[in-house]
PDBQT receptor file of N, H, CA, C and O in Angstrom, charges set to zero:
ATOM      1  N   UNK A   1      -8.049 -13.248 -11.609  1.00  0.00    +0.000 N 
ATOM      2  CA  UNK A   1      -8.583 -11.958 -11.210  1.00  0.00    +0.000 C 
ATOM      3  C   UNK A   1      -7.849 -10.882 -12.010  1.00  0.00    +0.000 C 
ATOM      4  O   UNK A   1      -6.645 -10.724 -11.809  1.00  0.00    +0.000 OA
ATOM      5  N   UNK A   2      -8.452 -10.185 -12.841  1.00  0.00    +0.000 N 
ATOM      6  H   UNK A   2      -9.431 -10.313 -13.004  1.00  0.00    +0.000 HD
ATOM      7  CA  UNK A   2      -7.992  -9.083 -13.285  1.00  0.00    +0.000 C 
ATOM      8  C   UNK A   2      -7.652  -7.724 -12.667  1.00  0.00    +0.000 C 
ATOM      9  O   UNK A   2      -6.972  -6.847 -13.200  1.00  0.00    +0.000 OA
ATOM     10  N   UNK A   3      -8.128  -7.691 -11.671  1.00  0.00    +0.000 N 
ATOM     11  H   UNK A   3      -8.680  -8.403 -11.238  1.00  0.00    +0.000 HD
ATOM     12  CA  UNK A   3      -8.154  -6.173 -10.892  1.00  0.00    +0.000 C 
ATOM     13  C   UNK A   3      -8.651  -6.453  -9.547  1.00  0.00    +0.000 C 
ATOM     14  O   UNK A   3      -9.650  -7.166  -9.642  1.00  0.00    +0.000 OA
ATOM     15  N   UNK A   4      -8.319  -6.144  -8.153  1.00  0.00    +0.000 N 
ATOM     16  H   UNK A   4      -7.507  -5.564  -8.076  1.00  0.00    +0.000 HD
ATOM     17  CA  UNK A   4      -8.665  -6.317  -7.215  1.00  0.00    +0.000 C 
ATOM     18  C   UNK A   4      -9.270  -4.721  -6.311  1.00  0.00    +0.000 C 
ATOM     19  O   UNK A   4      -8.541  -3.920  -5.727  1.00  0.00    +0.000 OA
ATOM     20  N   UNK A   5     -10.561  -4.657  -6.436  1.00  0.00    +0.000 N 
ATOM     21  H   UNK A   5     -11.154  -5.308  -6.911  1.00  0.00    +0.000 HD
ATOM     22  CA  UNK A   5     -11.100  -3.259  -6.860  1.00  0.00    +0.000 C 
ATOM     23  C   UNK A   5     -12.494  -2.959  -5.850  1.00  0.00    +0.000 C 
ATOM     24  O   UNK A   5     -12.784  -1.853  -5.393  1.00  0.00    +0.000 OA
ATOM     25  N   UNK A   6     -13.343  -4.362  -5.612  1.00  0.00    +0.000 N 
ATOM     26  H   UNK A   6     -13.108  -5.261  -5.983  1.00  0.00    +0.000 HD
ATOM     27  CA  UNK A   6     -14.407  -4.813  -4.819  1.00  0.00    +0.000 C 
ATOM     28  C   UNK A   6     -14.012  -5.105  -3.521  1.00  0.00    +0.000 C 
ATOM     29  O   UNK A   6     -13.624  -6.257  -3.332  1.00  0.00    +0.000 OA
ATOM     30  N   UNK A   7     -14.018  -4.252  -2.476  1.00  0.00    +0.000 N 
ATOM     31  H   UNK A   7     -14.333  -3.315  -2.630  1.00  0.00    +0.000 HD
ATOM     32  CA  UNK A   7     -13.745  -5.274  -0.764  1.00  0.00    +0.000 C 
ATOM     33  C   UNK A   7     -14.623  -6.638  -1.294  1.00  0.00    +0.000 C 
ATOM     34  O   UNK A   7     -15.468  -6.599  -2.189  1.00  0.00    +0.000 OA
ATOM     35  N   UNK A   8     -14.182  -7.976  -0.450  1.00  0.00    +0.000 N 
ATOM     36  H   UNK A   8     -13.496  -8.008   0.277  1.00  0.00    +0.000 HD
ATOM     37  CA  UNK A   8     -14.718  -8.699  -0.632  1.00  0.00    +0.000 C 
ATOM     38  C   UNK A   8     -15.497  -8.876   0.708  1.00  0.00    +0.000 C 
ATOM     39  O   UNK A   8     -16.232  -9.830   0.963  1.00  0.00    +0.000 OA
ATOM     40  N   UNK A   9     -15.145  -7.484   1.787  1.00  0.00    +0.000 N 
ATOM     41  H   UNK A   9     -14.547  -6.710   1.580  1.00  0.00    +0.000 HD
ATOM     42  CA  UNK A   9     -15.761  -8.093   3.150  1.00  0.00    +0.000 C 
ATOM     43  C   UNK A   9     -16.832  -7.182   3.040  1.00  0.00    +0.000 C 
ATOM     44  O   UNK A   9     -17.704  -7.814   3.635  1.00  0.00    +0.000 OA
ATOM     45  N   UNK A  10     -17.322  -6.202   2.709  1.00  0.00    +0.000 N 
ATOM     46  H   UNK A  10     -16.614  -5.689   2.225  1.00  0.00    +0.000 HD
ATOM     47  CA  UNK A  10     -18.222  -5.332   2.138  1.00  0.00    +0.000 C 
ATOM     48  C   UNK A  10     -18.713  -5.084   1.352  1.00  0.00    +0.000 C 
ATOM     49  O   UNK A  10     -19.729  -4.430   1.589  1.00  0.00    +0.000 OA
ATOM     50  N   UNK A  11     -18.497  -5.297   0.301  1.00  0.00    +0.000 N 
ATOM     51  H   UNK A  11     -17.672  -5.828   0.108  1.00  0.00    +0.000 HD
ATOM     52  CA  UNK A  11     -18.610  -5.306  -1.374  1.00  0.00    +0.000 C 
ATOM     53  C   UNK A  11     -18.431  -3.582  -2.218  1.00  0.00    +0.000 C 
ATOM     54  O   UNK A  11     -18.713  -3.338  -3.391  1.00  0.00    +0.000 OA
ATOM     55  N   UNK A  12     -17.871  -2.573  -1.150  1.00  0.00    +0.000 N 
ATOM     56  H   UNK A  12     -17.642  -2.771  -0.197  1.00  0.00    +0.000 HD
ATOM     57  CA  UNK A  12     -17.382  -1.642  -1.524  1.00  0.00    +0.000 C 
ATOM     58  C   UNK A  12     -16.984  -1.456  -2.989  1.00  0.00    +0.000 C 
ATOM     59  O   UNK A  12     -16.712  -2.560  -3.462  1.00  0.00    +0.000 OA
ATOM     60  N   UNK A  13     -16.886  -0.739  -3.641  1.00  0.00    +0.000 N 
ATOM     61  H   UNK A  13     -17.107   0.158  -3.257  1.00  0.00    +0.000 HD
ATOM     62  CA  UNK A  13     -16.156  -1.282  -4.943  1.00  0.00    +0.000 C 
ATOM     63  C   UNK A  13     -15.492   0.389  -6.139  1.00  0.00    +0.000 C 
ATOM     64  O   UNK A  13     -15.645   0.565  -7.348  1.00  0.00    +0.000 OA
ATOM     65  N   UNK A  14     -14.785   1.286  -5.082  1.00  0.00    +0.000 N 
ATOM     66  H   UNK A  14     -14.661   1.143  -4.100  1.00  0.00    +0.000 HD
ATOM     67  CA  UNK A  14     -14.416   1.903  -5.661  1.00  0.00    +0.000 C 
ATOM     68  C   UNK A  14     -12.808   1.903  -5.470  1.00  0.00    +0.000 C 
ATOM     69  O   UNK A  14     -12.464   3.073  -5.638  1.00  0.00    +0.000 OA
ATOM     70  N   UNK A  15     -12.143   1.436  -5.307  1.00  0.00    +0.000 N 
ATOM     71  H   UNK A  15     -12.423   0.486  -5.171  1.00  0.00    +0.000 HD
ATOM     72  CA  UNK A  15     -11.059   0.873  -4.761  1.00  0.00    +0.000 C 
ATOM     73  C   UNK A  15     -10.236   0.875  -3.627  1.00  0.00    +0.000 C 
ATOM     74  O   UNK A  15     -11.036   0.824  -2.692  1.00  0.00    +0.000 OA
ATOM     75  N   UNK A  16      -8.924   0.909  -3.097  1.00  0.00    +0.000 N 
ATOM     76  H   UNK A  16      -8.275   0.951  -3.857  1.00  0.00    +0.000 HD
ATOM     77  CA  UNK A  16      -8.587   1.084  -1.764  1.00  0.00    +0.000 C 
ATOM     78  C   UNK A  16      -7.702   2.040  -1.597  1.00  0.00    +0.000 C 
ATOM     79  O   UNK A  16      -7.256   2.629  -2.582  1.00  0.00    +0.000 OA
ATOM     80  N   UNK A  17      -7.259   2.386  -0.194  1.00  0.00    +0.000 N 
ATOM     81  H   UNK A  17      -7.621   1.907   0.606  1.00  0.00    +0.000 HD
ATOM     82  CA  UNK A  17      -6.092   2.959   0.338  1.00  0.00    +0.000 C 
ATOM     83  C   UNK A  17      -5.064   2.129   0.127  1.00  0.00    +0.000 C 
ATOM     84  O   UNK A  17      -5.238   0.988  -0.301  1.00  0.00    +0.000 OA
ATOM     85  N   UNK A  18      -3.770   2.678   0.439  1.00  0.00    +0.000 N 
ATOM     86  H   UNK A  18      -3.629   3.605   0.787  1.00  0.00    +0.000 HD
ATOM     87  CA  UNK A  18      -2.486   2.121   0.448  1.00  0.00    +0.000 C 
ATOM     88  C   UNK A  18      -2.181   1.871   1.894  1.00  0.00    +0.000 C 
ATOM     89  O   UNK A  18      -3.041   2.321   2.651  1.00  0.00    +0.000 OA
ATOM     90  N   UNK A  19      -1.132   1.243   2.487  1.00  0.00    +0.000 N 
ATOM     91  H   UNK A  19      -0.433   0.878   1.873  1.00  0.00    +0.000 HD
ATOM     92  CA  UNK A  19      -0.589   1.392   3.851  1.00  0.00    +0.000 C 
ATOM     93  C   UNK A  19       0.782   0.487   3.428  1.00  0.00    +0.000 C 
ATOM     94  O   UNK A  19       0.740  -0.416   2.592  1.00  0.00    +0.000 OA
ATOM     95  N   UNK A  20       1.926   0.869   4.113  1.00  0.00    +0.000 N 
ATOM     96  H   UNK A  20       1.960   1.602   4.792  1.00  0.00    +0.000 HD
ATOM     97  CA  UNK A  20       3.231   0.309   3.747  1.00  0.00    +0.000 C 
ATOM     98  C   UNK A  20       3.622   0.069   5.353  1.00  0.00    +0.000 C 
ATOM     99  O   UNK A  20       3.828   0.858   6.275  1.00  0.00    +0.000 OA
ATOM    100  N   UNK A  21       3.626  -1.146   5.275  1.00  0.00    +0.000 N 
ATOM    101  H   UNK A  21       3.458  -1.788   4.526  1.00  0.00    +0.000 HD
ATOM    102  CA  UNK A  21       4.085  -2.124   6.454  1.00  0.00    +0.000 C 
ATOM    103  C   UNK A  21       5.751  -2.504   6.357  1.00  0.00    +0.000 C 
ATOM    104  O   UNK A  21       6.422  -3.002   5.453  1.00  0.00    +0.000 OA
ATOM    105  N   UNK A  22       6.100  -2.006   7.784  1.00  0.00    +0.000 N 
ATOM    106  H   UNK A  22       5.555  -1.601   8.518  1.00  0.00    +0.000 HD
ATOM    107  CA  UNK A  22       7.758  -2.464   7.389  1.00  0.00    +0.000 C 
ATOM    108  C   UNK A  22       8.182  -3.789   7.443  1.00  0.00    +0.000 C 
ATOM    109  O   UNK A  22       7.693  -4.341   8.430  1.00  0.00    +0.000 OA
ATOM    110  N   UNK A  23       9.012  -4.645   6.673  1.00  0.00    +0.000 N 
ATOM    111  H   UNK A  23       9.408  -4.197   5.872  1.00  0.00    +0.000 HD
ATOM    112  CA  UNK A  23       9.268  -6.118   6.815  1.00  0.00    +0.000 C 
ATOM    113  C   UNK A  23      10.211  -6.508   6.582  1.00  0.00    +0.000 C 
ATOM    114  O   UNK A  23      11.011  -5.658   6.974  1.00  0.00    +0.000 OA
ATOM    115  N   UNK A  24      10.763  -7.363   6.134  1.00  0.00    +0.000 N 
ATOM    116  H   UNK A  24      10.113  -8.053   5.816  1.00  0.00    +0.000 HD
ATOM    117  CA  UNK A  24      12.392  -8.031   5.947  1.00  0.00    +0.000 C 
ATOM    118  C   UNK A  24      12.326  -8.380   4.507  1.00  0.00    +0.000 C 
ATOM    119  O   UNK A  24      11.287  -9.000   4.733  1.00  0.00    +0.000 OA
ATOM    120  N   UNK A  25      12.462  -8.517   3.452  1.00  0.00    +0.000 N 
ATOM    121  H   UNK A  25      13.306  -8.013   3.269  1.00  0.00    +0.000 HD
ATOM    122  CA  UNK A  25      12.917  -7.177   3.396  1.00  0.00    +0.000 C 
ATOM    123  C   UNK A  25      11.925  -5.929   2.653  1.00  0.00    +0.000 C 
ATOM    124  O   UNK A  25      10.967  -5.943   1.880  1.00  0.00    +0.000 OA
ATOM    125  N   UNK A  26      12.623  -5.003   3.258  1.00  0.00    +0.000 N 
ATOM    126  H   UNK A  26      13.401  -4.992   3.886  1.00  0.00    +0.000 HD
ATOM    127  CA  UNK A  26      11.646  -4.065   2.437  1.00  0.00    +0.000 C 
ATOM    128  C   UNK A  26      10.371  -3.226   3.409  1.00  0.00    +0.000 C 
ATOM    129  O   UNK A  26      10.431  -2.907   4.597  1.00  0.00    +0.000 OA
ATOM    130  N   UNK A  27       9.109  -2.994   2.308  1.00  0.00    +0.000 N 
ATOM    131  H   UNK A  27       9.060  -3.252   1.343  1.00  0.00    +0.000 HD
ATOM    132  CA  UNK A  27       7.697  -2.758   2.922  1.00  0.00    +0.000 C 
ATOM    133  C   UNK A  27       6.785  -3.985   2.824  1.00  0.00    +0.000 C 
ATOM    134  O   UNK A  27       7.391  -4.968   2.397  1.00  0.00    +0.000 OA
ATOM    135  N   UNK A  28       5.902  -4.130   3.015  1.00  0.00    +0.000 N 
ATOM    136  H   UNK A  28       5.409  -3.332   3.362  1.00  0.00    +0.000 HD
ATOM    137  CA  UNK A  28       4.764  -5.027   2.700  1.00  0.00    +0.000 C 
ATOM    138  C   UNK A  28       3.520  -3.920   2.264  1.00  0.00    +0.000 C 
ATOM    139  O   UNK A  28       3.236  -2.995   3.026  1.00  0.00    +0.000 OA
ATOM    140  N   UNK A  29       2.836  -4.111   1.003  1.00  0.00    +0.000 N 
ATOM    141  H   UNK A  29       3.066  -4.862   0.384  1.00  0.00    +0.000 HD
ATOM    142  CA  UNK A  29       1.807  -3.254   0.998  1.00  0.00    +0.000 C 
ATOM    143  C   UNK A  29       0.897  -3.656   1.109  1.00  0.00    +0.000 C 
ATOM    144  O   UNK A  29       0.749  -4.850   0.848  1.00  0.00    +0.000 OA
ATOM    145  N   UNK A  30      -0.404  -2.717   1.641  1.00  0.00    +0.000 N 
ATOM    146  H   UNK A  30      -0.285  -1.747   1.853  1.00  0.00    +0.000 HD
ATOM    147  CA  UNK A  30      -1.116  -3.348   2.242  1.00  0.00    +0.000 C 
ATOM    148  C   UNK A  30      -2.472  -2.626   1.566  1.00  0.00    +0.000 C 
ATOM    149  O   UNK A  30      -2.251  -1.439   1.808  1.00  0.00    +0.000 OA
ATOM    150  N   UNK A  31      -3.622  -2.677   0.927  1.00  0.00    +0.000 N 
ATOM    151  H   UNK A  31      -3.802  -3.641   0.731  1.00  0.00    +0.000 HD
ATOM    152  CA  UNK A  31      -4.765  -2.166   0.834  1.00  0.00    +0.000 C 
ATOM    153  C   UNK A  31      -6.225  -2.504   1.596  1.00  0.00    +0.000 C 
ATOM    154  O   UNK A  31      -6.613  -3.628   1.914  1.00  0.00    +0.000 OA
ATOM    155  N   UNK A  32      -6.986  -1.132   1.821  1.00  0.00    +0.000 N 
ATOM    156  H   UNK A  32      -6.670  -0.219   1.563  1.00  0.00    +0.000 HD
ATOM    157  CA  UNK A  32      -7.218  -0.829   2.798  1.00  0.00    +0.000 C 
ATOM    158  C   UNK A  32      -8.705  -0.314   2.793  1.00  0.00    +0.000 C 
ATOM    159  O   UNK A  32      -8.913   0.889   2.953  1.00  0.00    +0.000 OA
ATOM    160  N   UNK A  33      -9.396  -0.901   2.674  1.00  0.00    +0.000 N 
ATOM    161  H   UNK A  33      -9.227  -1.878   2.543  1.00  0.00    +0.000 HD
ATOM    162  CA  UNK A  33     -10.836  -0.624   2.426  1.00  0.00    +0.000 C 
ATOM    163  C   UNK A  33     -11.106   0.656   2.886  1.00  0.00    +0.000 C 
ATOM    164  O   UNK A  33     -10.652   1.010   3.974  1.00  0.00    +0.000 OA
ATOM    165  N   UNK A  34     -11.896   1.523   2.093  1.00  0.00    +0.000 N 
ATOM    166  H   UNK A  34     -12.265   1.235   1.209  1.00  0.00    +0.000 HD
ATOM    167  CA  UNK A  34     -12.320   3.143   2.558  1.00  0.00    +0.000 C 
ATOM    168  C   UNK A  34     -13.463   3.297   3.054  1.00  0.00    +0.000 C 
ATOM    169  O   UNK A  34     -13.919   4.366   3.457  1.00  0.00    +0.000 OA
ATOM    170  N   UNK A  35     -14.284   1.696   3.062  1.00  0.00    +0.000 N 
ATOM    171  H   UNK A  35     -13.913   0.827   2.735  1.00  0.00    +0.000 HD
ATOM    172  CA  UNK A  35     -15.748   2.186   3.940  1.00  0.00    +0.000 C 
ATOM    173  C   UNK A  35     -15.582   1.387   4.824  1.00  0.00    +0.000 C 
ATOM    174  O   UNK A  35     -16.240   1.867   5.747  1.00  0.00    +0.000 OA
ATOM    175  N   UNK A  36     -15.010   0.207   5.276  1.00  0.00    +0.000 N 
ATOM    176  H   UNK A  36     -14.476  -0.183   4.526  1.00  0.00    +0.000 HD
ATOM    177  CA  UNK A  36     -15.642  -0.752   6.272  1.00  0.00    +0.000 C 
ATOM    178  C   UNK A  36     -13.419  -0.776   6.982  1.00  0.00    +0.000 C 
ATOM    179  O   UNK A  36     -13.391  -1.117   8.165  1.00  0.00    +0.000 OA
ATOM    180  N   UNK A  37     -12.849  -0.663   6.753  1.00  0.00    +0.000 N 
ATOM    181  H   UNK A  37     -12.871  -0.387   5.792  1.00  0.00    +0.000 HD
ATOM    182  CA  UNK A  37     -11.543  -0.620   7.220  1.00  0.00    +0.000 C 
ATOM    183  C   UNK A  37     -10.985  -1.791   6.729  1.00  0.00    +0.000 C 
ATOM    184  O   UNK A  37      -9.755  -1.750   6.746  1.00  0.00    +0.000 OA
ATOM    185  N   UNK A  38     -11.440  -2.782   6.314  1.00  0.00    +0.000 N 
ATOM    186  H   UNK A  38     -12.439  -2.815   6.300  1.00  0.00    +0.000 HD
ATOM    187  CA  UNK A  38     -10.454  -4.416   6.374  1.00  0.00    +0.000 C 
ATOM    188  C   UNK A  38      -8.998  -4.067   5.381  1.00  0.00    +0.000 C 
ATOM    189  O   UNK A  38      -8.684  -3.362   4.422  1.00  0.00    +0.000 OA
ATOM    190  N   UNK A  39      -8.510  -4.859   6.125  1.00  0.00    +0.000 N 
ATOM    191  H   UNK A  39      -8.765  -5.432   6.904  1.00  0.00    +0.000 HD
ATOM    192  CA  UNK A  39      -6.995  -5.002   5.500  1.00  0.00    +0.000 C 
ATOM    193  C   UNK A  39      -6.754  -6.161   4.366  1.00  0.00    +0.000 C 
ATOM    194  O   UNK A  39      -7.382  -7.218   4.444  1.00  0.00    +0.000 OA
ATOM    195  N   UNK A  40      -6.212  -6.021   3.755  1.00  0.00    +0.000 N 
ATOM    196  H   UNK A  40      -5.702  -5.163   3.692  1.00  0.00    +0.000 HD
ATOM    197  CA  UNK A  40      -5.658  -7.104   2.869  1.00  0.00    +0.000 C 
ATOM    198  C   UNK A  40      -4.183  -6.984   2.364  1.00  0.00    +0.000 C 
ATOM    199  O   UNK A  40      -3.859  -5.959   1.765  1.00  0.00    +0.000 OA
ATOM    200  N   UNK A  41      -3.294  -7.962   2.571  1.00  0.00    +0.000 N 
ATOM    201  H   UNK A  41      -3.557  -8.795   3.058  1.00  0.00    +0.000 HD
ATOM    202  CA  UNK A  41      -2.157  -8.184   1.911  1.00  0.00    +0.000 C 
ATOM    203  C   UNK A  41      -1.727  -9.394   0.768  1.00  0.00    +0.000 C 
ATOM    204  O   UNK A  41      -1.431 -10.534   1.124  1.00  0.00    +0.000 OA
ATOM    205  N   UNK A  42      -1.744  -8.943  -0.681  1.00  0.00    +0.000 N 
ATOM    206  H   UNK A  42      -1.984  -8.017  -0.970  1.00  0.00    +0.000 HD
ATOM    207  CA  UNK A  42      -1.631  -9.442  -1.405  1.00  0.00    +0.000 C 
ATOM    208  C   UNK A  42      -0.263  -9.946  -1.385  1.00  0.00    +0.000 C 
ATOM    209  O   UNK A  42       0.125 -10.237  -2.516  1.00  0.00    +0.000 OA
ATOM    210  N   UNK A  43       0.509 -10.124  -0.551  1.00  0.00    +0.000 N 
ATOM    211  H   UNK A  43       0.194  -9.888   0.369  1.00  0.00    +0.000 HD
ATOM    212  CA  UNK A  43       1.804 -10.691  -0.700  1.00  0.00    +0.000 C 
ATOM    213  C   UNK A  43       3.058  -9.687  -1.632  1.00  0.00    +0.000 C 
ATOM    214  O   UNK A  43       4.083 -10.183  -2.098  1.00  0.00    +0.000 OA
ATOM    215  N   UNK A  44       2.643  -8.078  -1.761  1.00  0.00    +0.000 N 
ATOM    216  H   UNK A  44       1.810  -7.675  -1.382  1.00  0.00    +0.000 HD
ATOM    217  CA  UNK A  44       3.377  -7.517  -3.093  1.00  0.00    +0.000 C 
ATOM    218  C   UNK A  44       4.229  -7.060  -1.755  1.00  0.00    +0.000 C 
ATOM    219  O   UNK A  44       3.858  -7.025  -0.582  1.00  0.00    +0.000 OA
ATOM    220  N   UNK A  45       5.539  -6.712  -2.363  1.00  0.00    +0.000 N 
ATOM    221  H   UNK A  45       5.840  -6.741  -3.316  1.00  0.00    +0.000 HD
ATOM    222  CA  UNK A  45       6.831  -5.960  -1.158  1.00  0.00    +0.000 C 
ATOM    223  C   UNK A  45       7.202  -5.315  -2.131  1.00  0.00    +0.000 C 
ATOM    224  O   UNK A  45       6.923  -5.607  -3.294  1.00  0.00    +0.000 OA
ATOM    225  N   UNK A  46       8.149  -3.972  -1.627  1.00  0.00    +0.000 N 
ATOM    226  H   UNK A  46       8.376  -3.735  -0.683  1.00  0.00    +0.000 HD
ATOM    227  CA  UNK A  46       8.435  -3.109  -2.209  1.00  0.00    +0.000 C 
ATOM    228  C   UNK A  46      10.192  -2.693  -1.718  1.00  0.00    +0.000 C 
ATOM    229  O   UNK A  46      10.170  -1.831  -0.840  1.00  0.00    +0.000 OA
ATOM    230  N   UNK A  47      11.168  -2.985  -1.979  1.00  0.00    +0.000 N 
ATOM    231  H   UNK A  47      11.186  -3.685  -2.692  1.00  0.00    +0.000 HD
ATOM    232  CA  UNK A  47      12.081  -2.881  -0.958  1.00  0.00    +0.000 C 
ATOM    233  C   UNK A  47      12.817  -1.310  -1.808  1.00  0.00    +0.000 C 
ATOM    234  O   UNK A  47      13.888  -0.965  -1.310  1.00  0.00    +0.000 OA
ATOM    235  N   UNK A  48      12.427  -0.640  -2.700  1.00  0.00    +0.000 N 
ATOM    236  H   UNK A  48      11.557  -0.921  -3.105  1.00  0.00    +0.000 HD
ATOM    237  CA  UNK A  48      12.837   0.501  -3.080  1.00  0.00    +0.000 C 
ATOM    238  C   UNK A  48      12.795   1.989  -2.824  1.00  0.00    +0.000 C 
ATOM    239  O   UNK A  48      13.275   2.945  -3.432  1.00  0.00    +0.000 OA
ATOM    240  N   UNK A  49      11.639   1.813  -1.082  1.00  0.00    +0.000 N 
ATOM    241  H   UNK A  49      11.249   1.036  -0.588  1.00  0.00    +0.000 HD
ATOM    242  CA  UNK A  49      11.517   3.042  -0.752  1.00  0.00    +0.000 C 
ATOM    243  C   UNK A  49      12.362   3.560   0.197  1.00  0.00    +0.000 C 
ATOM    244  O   UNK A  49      13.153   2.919   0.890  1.00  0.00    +0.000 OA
ATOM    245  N   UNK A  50      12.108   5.104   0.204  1.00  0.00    +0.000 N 
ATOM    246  H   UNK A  50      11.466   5.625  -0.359  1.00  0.00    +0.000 HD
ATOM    247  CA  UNK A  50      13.434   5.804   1.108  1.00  0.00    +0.000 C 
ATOM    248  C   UNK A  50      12.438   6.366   2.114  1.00  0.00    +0.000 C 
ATOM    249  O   UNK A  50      11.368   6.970   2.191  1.00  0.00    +0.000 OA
ATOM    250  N   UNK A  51      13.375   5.839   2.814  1.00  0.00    +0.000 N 
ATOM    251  H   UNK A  51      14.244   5.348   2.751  1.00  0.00    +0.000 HD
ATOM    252  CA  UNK A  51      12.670   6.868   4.372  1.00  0.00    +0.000 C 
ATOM    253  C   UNK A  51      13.039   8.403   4.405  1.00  0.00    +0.000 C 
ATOM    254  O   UNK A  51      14.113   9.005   4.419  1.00  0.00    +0.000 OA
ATOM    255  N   UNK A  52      11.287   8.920   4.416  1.00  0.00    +0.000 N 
ATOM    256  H   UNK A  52      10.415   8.431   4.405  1.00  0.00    +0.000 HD
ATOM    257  CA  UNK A  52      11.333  10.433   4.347  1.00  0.00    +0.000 C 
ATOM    258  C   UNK A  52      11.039  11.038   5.989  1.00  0.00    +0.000 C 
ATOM    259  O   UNK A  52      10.004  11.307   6.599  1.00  0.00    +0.000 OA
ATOM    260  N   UNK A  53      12.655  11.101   6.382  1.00  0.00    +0.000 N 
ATOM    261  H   UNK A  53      13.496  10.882   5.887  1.00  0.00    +0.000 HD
ATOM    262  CA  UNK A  53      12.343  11.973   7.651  1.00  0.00    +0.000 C 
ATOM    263  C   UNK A  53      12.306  13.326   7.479  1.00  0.00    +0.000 C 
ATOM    264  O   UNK A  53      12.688  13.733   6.382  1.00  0.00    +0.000 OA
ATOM    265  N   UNK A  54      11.891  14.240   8.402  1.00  0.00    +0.000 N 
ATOM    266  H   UNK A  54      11.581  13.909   9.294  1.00  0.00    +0.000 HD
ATOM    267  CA  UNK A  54      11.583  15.574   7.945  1.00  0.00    +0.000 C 
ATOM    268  C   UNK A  54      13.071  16.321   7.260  1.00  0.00    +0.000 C 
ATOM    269  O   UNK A  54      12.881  17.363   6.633  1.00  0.00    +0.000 OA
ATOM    270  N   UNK A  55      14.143  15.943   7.343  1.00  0.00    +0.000 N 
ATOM    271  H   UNK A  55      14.297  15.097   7.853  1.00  0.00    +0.000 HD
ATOM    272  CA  UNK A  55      15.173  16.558   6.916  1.00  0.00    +0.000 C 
ATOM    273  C   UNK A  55      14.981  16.183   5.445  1.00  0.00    +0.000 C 
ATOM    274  O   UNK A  55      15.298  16.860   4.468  1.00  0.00    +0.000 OA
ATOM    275  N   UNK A  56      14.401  14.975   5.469  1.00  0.00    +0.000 N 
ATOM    276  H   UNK A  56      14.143  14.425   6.263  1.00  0.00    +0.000 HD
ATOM    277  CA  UNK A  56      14.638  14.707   3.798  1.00  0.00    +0.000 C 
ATOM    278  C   UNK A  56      13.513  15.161   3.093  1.00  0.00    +0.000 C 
ATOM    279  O   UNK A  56      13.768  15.351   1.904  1.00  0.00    +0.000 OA
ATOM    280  N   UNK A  57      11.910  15.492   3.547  1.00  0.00    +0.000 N 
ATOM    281  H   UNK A  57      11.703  15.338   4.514  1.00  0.00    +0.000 HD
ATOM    282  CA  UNK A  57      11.135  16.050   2.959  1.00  0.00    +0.000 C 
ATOM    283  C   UNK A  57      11.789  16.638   1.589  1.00  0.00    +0.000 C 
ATOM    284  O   UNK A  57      12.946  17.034   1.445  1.00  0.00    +0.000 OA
ATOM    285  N   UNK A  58      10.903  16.600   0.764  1.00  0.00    +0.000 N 
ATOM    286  H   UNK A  58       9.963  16.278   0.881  1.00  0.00    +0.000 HD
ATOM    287  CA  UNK A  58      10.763  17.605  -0.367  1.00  0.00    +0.000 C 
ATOM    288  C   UNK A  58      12.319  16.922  -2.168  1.00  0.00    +0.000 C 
ATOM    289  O   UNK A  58      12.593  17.066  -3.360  1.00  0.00    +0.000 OA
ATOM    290  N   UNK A  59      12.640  16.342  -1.090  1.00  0.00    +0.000 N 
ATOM    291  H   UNK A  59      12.417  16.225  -0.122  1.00  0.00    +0.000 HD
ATOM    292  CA  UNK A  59      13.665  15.249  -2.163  1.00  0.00    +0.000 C 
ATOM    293  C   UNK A  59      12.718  14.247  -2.505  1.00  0.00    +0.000 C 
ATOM    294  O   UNK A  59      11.938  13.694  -1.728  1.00  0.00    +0.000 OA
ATOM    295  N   UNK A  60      12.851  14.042  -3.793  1.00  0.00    +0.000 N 
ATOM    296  H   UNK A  60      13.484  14.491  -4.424  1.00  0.00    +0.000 HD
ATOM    297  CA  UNK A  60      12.239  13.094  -4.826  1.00  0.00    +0.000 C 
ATOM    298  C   UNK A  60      13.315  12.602  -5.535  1.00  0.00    +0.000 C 
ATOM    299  O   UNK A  60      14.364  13.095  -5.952  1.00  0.00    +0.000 OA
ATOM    300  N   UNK A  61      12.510  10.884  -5.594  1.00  0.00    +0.000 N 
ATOM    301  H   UNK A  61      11.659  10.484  -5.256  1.00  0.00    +0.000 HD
ATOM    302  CA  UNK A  61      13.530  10.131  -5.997  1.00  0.00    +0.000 C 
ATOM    303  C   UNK A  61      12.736   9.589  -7.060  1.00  0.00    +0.000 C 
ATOM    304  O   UNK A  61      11.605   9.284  -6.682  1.00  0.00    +0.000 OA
ATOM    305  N   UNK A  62      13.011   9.338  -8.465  1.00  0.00    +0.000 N 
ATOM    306  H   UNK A  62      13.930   9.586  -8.772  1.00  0.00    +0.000 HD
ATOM    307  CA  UNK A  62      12.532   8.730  -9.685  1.00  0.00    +0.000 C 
ATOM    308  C   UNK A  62      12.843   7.146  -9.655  1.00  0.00    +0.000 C 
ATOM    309  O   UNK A  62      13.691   6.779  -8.842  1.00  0.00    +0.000 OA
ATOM    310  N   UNK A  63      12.413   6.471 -10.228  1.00  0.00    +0.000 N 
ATOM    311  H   UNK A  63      11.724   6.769 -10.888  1.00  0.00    +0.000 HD
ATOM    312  CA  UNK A  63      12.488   5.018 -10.954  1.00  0.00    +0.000 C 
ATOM    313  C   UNK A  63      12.071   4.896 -12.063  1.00  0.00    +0.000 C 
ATOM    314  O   UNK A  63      11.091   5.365 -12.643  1.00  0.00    +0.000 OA
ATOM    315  N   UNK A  64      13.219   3.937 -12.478  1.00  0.00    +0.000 N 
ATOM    316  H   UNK A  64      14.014   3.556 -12.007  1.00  0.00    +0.000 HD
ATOM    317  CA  UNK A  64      12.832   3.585 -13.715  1.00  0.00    +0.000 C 
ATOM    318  C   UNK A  64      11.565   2.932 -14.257  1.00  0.00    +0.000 C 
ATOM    319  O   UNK A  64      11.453   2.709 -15.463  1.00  0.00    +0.000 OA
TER     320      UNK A  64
């Protein structure tokens, strides 16, 4: 599969939302169909994000 871009439960096909699920370690990401809702988790984790509570708003953090 080159691109995962089509719901496969709808056949939607302009691509998805994001949603970041918390897990061990890390997030789990999750995409998110924009017409019919289904979820899908491709197995990708992300363990590099910072929790933005309102004190921390407006701080940005770069990666390489």
């Amino acid at each position: 599969m080159k691109e995962f871009r089509v719901c496969p439960t709808c056949g939607y096909g302009r691509g998805f939302h994001v949603s970041f699920s918390k897990g061990d370690p890390g997030f789990s990401i999750l995409f998110i169909c924009p017409e019919c809702g289904s979820a899908f988790d491709l197995s990708i984790a992300e363990d590099r994000l910072q929790d933005i509570r309102p004190e921390n708003r407006g701080r940005f953090r770069s990666y390489p």
